[in-house]
TORVO-480997 format. One record per residue (C-alpha): x, y negated, z; residue number from 1. Coordinates in Angstrom, 2 decimals. Example, Ala and Ser with C-alpha at 12.3 -4.5 7.8 and 13.67 -1.06 7.14 Angstrom:
BEGIN
REC      east     north        up   kolza
REC     12.30      4.50      7.80       1
REC     13.67      1.06      7.14       2
This chain:
BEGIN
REC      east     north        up   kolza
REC     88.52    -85.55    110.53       1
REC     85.90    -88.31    111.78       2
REC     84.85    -87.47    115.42       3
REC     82.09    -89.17    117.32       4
REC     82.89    -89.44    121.14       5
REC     81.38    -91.32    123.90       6
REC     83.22    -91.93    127.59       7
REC     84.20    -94.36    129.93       8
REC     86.23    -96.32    127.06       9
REC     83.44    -97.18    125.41      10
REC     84.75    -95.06    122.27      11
REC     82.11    -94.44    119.56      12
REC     84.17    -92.64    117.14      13
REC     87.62    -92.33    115.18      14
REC     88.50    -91.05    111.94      15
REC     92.07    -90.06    110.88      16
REC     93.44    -90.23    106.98      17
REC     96.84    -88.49    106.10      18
REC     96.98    -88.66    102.50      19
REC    100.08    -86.44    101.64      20
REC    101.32    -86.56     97.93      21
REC    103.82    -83.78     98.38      22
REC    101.47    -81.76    100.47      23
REC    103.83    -79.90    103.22      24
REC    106.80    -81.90    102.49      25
REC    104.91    -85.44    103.17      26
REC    107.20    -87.51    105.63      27
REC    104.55    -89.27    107.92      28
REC    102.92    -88.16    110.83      29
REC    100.65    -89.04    113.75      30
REC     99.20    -88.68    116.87      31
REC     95.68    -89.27    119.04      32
REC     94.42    -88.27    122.70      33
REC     91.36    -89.68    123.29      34
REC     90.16    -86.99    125.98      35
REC     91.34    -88.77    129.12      36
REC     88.40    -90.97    130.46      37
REC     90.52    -93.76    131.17      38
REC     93.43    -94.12    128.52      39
REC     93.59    -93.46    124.88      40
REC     96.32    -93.64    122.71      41
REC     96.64    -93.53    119.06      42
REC     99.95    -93.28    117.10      43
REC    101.45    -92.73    113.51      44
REC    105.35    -92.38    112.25      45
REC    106.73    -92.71    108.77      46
REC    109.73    -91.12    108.20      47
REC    111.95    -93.18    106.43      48
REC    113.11    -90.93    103.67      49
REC    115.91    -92.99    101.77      50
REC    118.11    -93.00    105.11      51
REC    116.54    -89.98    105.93      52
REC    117.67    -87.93    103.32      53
REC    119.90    -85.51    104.97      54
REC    118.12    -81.65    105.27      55
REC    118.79    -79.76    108.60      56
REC    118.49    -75.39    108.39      57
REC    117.45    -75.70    111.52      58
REC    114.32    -76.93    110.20      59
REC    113.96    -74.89    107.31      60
REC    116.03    -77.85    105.43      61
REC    113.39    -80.36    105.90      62
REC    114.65    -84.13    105.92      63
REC    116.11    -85.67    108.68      64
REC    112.81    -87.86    108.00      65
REC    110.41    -85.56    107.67      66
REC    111.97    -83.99    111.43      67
REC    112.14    -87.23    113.01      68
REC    108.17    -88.08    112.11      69
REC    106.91    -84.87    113.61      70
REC    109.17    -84.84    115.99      71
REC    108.11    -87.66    117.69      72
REC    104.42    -87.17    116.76      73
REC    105.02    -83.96    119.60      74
REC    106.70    -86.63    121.95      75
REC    104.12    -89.13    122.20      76
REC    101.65    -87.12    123.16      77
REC    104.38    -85.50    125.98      78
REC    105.57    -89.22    127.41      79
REC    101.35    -90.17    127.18      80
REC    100.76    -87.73    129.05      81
REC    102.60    -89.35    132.21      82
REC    101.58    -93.24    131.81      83
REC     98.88    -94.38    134.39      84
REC     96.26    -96.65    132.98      85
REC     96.28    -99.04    135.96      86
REC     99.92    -99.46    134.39      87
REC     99.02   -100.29    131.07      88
REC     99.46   -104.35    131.07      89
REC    102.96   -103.83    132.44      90
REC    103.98   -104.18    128.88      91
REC    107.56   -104.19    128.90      92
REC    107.68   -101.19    131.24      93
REC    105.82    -99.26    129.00      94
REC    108.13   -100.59    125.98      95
REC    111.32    -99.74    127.69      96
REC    110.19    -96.19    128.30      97
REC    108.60    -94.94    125.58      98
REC    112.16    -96.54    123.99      99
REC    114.33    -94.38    126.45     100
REC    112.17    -91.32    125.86     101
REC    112.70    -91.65    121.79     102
REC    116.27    -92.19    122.15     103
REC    116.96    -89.55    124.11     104
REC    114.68    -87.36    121.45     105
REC    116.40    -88.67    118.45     106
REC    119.91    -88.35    119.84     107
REC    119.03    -84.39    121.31     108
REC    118.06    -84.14    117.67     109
REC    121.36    -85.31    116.26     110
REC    123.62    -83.59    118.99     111
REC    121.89    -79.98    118.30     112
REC    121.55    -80.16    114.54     113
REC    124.31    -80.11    111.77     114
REC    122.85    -82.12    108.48     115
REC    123.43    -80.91    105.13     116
REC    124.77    -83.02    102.25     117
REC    127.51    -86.46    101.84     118
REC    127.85    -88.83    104.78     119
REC    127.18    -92.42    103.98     120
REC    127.25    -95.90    105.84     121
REC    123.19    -95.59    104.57     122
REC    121.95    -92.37    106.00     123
REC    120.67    -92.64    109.70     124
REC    120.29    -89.35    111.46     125
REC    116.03    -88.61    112.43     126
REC    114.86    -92.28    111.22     127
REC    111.07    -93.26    111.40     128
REC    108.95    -95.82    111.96     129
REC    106.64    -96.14    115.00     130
REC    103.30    -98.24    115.41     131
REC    101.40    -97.01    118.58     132
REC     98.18    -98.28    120.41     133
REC     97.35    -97.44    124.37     134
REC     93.83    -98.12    125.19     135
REC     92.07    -98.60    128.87     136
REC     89.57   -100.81    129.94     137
REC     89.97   -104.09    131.67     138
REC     86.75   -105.83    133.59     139
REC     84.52   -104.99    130.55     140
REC     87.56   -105.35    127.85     141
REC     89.56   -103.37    125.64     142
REC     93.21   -103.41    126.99     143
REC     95.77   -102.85    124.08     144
REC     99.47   -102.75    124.33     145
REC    101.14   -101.99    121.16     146
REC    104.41   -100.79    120.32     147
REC    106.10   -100.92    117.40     148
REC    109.63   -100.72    115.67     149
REC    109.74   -100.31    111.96     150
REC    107.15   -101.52    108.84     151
REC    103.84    -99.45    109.88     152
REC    101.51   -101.68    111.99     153
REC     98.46   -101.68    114.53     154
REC     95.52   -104.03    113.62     155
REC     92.53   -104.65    115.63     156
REC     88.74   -105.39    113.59     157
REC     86.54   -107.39    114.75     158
REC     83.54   -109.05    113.66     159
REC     84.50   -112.92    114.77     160
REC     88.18   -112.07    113.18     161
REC     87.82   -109.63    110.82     162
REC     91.31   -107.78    110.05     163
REC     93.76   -109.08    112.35     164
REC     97.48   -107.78    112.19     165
REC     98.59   -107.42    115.37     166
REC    102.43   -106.13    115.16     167
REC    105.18   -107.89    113.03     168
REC    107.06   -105.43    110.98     169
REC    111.08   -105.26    110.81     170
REC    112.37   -106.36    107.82     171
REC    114.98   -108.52    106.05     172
REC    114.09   -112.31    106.22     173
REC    111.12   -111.56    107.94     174
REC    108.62   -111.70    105.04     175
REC    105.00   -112.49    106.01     176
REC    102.50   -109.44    104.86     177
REC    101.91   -111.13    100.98     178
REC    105.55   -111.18    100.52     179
REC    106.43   -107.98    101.77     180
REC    103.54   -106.54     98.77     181
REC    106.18   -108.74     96.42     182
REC    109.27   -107.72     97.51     183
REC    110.22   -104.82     99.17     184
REC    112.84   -106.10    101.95     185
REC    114.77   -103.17    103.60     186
REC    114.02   -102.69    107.30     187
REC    115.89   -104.16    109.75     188
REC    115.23   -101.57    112.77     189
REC    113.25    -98.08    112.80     190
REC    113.90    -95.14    115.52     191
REC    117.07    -93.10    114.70     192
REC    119.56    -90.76    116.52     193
REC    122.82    -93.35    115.51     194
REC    121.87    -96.45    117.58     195
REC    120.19    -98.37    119.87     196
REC    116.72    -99.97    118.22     197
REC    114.36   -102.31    119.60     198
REC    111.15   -101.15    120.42     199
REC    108.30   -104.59    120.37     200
REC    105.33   -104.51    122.64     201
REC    102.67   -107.15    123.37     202
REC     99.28   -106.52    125.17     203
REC     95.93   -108.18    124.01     204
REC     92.77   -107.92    125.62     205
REC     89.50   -107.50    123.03     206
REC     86.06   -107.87    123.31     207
REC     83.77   -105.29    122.40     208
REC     83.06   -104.03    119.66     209
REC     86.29   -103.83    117.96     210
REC     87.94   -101.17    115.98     211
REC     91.73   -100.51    117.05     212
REC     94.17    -99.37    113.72     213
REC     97.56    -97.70    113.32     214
REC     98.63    -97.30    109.57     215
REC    101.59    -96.30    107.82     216
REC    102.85    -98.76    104.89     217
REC    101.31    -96.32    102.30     218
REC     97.78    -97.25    103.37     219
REC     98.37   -101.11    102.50     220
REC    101.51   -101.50    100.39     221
REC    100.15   -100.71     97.21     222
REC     96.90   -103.24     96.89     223
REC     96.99   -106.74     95.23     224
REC     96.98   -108.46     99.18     225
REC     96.08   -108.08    102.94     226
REC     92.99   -109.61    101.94     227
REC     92.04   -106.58     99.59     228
REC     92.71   -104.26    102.70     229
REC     90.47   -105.51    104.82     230
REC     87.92   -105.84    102.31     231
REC     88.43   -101.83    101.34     232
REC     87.75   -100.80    104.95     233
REC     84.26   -103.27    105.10     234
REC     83.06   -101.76    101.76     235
REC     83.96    -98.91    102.77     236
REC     81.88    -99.00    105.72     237
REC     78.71   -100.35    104.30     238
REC     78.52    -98.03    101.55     239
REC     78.97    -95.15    104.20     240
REC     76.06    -92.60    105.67     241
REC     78.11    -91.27    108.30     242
REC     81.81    -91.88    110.08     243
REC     82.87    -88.91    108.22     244
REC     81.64    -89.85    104.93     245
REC     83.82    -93.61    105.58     246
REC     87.17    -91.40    106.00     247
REC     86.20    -89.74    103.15     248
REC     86.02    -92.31    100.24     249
REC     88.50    -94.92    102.32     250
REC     91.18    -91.75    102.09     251
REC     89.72    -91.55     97.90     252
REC     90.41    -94.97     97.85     253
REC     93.65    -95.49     98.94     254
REC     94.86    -91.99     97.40     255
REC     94.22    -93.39     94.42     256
REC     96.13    -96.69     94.21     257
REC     98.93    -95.53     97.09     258
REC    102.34    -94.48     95.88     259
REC    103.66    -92.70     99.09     260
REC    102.05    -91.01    102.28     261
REC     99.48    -92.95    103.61     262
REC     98.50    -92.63    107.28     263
REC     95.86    -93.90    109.30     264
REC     94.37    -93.78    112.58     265
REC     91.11    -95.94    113.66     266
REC     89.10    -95.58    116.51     267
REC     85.52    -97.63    117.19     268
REC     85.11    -98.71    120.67     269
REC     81.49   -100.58    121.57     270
REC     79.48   -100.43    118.65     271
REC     77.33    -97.58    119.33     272
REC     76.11    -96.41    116.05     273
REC     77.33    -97.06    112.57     274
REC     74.52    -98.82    111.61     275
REC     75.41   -101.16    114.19     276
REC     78.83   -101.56    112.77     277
REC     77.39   -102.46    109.63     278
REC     75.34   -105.37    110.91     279
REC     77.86   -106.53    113.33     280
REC     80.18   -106.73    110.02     281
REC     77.67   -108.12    107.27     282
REC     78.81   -111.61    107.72     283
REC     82.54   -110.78    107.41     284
REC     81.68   -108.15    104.78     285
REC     80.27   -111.13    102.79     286
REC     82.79   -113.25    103.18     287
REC     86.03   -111.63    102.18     288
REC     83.40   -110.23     99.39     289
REC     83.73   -113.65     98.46     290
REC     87.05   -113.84     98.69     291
REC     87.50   -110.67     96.47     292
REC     85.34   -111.70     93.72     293
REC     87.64   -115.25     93.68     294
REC     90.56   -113.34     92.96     295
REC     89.28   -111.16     90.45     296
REC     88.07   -114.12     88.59     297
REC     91.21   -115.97     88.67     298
REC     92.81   -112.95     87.71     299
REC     91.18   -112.49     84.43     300
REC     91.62   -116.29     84.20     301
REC     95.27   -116.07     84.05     302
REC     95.77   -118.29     87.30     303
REC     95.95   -115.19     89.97     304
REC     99.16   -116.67     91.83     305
REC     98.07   -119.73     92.26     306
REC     94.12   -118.74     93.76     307
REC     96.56   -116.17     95.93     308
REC     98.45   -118.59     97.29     309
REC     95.63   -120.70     98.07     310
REC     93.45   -117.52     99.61     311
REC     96.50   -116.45    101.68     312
REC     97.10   -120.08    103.07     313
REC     94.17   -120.26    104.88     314
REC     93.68   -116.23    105.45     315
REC     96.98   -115.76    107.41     316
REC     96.06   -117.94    110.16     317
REC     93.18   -116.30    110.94     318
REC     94.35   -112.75    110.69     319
REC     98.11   -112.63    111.79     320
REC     97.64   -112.62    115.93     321
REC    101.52   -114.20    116.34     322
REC    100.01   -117.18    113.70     323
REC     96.71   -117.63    115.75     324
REC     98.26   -117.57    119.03     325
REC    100.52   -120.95    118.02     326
């Protein structure tokens, strides 16, 4: 539900989507704590429910993925709870242990529960993904460390940058974010009870305003490109009355095109008003409106793939951070 804050961070607002297909039995889940007045953090975790598939009675037969999610939802907000926010650009502190504290999690999990069904070289015990966002301020900055391990992601908005994709997501051959909407490449690391993973973290400092997003893959695996995302989230906006009313029809949106749970946490820091986000994002509204309308025209052309190709070669170095830091 959209909520409208103001404190120390600068924090205007953030709304939450968790768009569930299968209601009760949906395998993401997420986490927020924006009531400290000098760190937030934001955090959502998709269950990975082809490894995942084993059922547990100790949790009322619910996947392994579906346990592992929520699980770990619970211990974010537990291991947040310690972190001092003079400590936040210590980056690979932080990464090592909020990595210790969901290993030891995931592995209590496997040690006290017995799963239910036919081991297999495939099934992990209490998989998920994990994209996570801290937030404090930094002489008049947004300071952002993300971690990650998995195929969800954290992204940043701006209105210089528009969209930017600020994690890298694990998967097999390391396909850029249009390739990964062509071919589904199995993950190469997520959380589990089995092994050791690798946990990623990098820190960024923004300018204000800027919008800070965690999202599960259901929220932008099932659209044409990463160029149709961000251009659902700045319609979205502009056609909006209210915060509440944008979580609204982006959740319609995406429920409507989306094939799996689709999870989303994004919080406004330094734009006051939504008005003010709307005229701080006119110009980037109008250009990837552009953009939008190119594609649709070359796709009832015939000649989609190639006006992709040529959209995305010039779009990914301006929105992947990794890309515009080299």
């Amino acid at each position: 539900m959209a909520e409208t804050r103001r404190n120390q961070l600068k924090l205007d607002c953030f709304i939450e989507i968790a768009y569930k297909p299968l209601k009760e039995k949906g395998e993401d889940a997420f986490s927020y704590t924006f009531e400290a007045p000098a760190i937030h953090g934001q955090a959502v975790f998709d269950g990975c429910g082809g490894s995942g598939s084993w059922k547990y009675a100790e949790f009322k037969n619910a996947t392994g993925a579906f346990v592992a999610s929520h699980q770990m939802a619970k211990a974010f907000l537990e291991w947040f709870r310690a972190i001092d926010a003079s400590k936040l650009q210590r980056t690979q502190e932080l990464r090592a242990s909020f990595q210790d504290m969901a290993w030891r999690e995931l592995n209590r999990l496997k040690e006290q529960c017995a799963p239910m069904g036919v081991s297999g070289s495939l099934v992990k015990s209490f998989p998920c993904t994990a994209s996570i966002a801290l937030m404090a301020e930094t002489e008049n900055c947004l300071s952002v460390t993300t971690l990650n391990c998995g195929d969800s992601r954290v992204y940043f908005l701006a209105p210089e940058t528009g969209l930017v994709q600020l994690t890298v997501d694990d998967a097999d051959g390391n396909p850029d974010p249009m390739e990964s909407l062509r071919d589904s490449a199995p993950m190469t690391d997520q959380l589990n009870g089995d092994k050791p993973f690798d946990v990623k973290a990098q820190h960024i400092a923004l300018t204000y305003p800027c919008a800070v997003i965690c999202a599960t893959d259901g929220m932008f695996g099932f659209l044409r490109s990463p160029m149709d995302f961000e251009f659902l989230i700045l319609q979205e906006l502009m056609r909006a009355d209210s915060f509440a009313q944008f979580e609204q029809s982006l959740q319609n949106k995406i429920s409507a095109v989306t094939g799996d749970d689709s999870t989303c946490i994004m919080s406004f820091y330094g734009w006051g008003t939504l008005d003010n986000v709307k005229k701080k994002l006119k110009k980037r509204f109008e250009y990837m409106y552009g953009i939008v309308r190119a594609l649709d025209a070359a796709m009832e052309a015939g000649r989609l793939d190639d006006e992709l190709a040529r959209v995305w070669r010039e779009y990914r170095v301006q929105t992947i951070f990794n890309e515009m830091q080299g």
